[in-house]
TORDREN-894726 format. One record per residue (C-alpha): residue in one letter; y, x, z; residue number from 1. Coordinates in Angstrom, 3 decimals, padded with zeros to 6 digits, always signed. Layout:
<nodes>
aa->A y->Y x->X z->Z i->NUM
...
</nodes>
This chain:
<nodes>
aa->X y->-022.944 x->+014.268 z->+105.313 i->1
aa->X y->-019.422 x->+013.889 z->+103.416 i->2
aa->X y->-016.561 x->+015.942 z->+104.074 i->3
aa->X y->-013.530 x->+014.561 z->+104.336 i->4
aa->X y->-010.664 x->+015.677 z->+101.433 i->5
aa->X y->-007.131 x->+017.036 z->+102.299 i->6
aa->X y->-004.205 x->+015.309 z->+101.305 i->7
aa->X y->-002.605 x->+017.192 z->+098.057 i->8
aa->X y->+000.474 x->+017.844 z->+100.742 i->9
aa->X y->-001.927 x->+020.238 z->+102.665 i->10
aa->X y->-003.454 x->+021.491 z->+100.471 i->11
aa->X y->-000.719 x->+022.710 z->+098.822 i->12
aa->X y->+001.789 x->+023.299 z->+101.922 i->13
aa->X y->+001.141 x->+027.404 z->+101.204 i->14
aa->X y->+003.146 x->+026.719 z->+097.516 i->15
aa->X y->+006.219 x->+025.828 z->+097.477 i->16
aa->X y->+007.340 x->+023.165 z->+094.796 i->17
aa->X y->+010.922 x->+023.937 z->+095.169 i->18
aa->X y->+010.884 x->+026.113 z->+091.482 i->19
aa->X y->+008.850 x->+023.034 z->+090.012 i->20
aa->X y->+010.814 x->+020.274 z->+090.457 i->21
aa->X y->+013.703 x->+022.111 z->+090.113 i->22
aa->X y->+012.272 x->+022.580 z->+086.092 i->23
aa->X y->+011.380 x->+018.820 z->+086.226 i->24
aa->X y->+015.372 x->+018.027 z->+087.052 i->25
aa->X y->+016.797 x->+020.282 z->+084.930 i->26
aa->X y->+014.050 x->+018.416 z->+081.940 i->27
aa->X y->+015.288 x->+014.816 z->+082.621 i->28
aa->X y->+019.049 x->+015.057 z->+084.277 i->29
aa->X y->+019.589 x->+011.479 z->+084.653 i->30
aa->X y->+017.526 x->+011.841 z->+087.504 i->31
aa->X y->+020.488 x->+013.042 z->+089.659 i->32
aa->X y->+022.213 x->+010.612 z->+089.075 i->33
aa->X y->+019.602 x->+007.997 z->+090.232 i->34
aa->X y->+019.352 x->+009.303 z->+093.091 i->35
aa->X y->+023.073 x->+010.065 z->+093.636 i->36
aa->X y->+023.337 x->+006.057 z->+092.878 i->37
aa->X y->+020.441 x->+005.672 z->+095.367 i->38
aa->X y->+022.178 x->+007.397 z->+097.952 i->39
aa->X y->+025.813 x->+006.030 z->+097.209 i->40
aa->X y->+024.200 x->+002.512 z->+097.644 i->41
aa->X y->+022.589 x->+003.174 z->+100.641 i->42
aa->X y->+019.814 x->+001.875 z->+099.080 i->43
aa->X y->+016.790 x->+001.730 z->+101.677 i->44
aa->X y->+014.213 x->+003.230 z->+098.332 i->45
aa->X y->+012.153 x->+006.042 z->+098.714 i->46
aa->X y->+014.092 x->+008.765 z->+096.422 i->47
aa->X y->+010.853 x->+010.904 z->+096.937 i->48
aa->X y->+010.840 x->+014.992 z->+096.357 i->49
aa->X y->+013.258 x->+014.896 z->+093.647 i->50
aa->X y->+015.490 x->+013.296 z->+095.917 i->51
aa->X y->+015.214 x->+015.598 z->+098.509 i->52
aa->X y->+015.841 x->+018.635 z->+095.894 i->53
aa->X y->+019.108 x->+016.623 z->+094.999 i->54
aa->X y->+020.543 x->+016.220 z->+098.697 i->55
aa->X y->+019.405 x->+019.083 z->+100.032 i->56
aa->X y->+020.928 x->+021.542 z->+097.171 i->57
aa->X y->+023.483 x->+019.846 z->+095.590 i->58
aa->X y->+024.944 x->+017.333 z->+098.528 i->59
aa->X y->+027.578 x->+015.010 z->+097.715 i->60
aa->X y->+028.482 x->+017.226 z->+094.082 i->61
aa->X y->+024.905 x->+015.679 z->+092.915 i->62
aa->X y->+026.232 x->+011.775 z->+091.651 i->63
aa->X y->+029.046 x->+013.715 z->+090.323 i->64
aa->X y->+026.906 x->+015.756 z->+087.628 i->65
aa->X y->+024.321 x->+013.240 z->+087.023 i->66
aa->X y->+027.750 x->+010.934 z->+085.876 i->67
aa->X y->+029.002 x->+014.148 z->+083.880 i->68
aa->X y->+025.785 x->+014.296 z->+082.304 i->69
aa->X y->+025.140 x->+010.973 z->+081.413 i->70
aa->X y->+029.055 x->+010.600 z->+079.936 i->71
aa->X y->+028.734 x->+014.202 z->+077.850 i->72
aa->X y->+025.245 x->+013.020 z->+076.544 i->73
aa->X y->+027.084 x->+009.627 z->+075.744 i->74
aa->X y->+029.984 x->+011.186 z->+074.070 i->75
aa->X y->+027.661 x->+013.940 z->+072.193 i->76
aa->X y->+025.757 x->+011.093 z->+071.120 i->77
aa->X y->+028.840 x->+008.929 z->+069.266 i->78
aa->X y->+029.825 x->+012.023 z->+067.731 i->79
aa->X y->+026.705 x->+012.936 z->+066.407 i->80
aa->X y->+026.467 x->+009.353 z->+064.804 i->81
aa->X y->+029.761 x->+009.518 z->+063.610 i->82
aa->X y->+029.223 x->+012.943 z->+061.941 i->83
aa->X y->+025.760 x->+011.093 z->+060.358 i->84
aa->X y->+027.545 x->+007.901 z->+058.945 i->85
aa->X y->+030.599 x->+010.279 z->+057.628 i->86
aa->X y->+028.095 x->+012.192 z->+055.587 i->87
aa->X y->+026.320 x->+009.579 z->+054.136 i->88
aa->X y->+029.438 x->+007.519 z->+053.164 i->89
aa->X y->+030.401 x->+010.239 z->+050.940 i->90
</nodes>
Protein backbone atom coordinates (compact mmCIF):
# COMPACT_ATOMS: atom_id res chain seq x y z
CA UNK A 1 0.00 0.00 0.00
CA UNK A 2 1.56 3.54 -1.08
CA UNK A 3 1.00 6.60 0.69
CA UNK A 4 0.32 9.41 -0.99
CA UNK A 5 3.13 12.55 -0.68
CA UNK A 6 2.22 16.18 0.36
CA UNK A 7 2.74 18.91 -1.84
CA UNK A 8 6.10 20.91 -0.68
CA UNK A 9 3.32 23.90 0.00
CA UNK A 10 1.94 21.73 2.93
CA UNK A 11 4.40 20.50 4.01
CA UNK A 12 6.00 23.45 4.63
CA UNK A 13 2.84 25.84 5.38
CA UNK A 14 4.19 25.77 9.37
CA UNK A 15 7.58 27.87 7.90
CA UNK A 16 7.27 30.80 6.65
CA UNK A 17 9.45 31.71 3.49
CA UNK A 18 8.93 35.33 3.88
CA UNK A 19 12.89 35.78 5.46
CA UNK A 20 14.04 33.45 2.46
CA UNK A 21 13.06 35.01 -0.42
CA UNK A 22 13.45 38.13 0.98
CA UNK A 23 17.59 36.99 1.00
CA UNK A 24 16.98 35.61 -2.56
CA UNK A 25 15.76 39.42 -3.69
CA UNK A 26 18.08 41.23 -1.97
CA UNK A 27 20.96 38.44 -3.93
CA UNK A 28 19.68 39.16 -7.50
CA UNK A 29 17.80 42.82 -7.47
CA UNK A 30 16.88 42.87 -10.98
CA UNK A 31 14.27 40.72 -9.95
CA UNK A 32 12.10 43.69 -8.80
CA UNK A 33 12.20 45.12 -11.48
CA UNK A 34 10.87 42.13 -13.55
CA UNK A 35 8.25 41.90 -11.81
CA UNK A 36 7.55 45.65 -11.42
CA UNK A 37 7.70 45.44 -15.50
CA UNK A 38 5.40 42.38 -15.15
CA UNK A 39 2.98 44.19 -13.27
CA UNK A 40 3.25 47.65 -15.16
CA UNK A 41 2.43 45.57 -18.36
CA UNK A 42 -0.32 43.90 -17.06
CA UNK A 43 1.24 41.07 -18.24
CA UNK A 44 -1.12 37.91 -17.62
CA UNK A 45 2.58 35.74 -16.35
CA UNK A 46 2.76 34.04 -13.28
CA UNK A 47 5.27 36.44 -11.20
CA UNK A 48 5.31 33.48 -8.63
CA UNK A 49 6.47 34.03 -4.71
CA UNK A 50 8.96 36.56 -5.50
CA UNK A 51 6.32 38.44 -6.99
CA UNK A 52 4.12 38.32 -4.31
CA UNK A 53 7.09 39.48 -1.80
CA UNK A 54 7.45 42.50 -4.30
CA UNK A 55 3.63 43.67 -4.31
CA UNK A 56 2.81 42.84 -1.16
CA UNK A 57 5.88 44.82 0.63
CA UNK A 58 7.01 47.22 -1.58
CA UNK A 59 3.64 48.18 -3.77
CA UNK A 60 3.91 50.53 -6.49
CA UNK A 61 7.75 51.91 -4.98
CA UNK A 62 8.94 48.23 -6.24
CA UNK A 63 9.53 49.11 -10.42
CA UNK A 64 10.91 52.22 -9.06
CA UNK A 65 14.02 50.51 -7.21
CA UNK A 66 14.45 47.66 -9.46
CA UNK A 67 15.00 50.82 -12.31
CA UNK A 68 17.34 52.58 -9.61
CA UNK A 69 19.15 49.50 -9.32
CA UNK A 70 19.60 48.48 -12.64
CA UNK A 71 20.71 52.39 -13.70
CA UNK A 72 23.32 52.65 -10.45
CA UNK A 73 24.69 49.11 -11.39
CA UNK A 74 24.85 50.54 -15.06
CA UNK A 75 26.52 53.70 -14.13
CA UNK A 76 28.94 51.86 -11.44
CA UNK A 77 29.73 49.67 -14.16
CA UNK A 78 31.02 52.54 -16.94
CA UNK A 79 32.91 54.00 -14.26
CA UNK A 80 34.57 51.10 -13.19
CA UNK A 81 35.66 50.49 -16.92
CA UNK A 82 36.62 53.84 -17.33
CA UNK A 83 38.80 53.84 -14.16
CA UNK A 84 40.35 50.26 -15.80
CA UNK A 85 41.15 51.69 -19.36
CA UNK A 86 42.57 55.09 -17.60
CA UNK A 87 45.04 52.97 -15.73
CA UNK A 88 46.23 50.95 -18.30
CA UNK A 89 46.66 53.83 -20.85
CA UNK A 90 49.18 55.25 -18.63
Amino acid sequence: MRVEEAPAAVRLKDYPLEGLLALALLLNPQEIHRVGLLASLKAPVLTGPIGYLVAERLGEVGPWLGFLYLAFSGLALALLGALVFARRDR
